[in-house]
N, C-alpha and C positions, 0 to 999 in steps of 0.2 A: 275417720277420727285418728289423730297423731297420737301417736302412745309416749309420754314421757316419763323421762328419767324416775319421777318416784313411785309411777303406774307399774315401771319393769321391777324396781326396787320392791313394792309390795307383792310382786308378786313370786319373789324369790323371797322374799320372807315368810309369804304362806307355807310353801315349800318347806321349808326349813321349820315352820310351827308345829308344822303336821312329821316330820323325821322325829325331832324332841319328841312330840307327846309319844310317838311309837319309842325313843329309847329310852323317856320314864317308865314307860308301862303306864301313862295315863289314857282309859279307856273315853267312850263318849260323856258318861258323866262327869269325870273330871275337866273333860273340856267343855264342856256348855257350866260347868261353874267356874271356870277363866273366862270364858267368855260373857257368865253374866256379872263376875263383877268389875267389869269394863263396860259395862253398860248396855249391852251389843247384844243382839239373838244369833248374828252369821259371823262366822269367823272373815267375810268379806269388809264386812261395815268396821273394820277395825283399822284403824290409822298405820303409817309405816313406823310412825313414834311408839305409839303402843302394841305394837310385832316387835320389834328391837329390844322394848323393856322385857315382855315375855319371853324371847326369845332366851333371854339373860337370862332369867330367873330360871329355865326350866333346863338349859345349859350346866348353871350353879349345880342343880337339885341331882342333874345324871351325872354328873362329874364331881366327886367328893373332892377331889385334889386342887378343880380350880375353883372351890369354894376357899379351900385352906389358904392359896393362893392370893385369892382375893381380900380375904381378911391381912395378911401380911401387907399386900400394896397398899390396902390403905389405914394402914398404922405408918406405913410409911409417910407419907402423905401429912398426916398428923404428926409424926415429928419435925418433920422440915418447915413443916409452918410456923409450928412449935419454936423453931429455933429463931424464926424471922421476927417473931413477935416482943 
């Protein structure tokens, strides 16, 4: 079986699930309640779109600065469109 592009993609994503939840400090119960409210029992059965969202959120939550960050980009955002309208 050929392993493609989003097959390698998820599974550098796993990777990267599992680094977050160790630089939150989220233990097994904080992950099995990400992972159940996605609907999922295994962190496998989990789409690359939904590793990408988490992966953001839990990125935001270990990194206070690129939370701050993120609130500025898009205010940004909101003004420019702002001005278009």
């Amino acid at each position: 079986m050929a392993t493609t592009f989003m097959d390698k993609q998820q599974k550098q994503l796993l990777k990267k699930f599992y680094v977050l939840l160790g630089k939150a400090g989220i233990g097994n119960e904080g992950k099995e309640a990400i992972l159940h409210s996605y609907g999922v029992e295994s962190s496998k059965e989990l789409s690359a779109h939904d590793l990408m969202d988490i992966c953001n959120r839990l990125e935001m939550e270990a990194d206070p600065e690129l939370k701050e960050l993120d609130k500025h980009r898009k205010r940004l955002i909101a003004v420019i469109f702002g001005y278009f309208k």
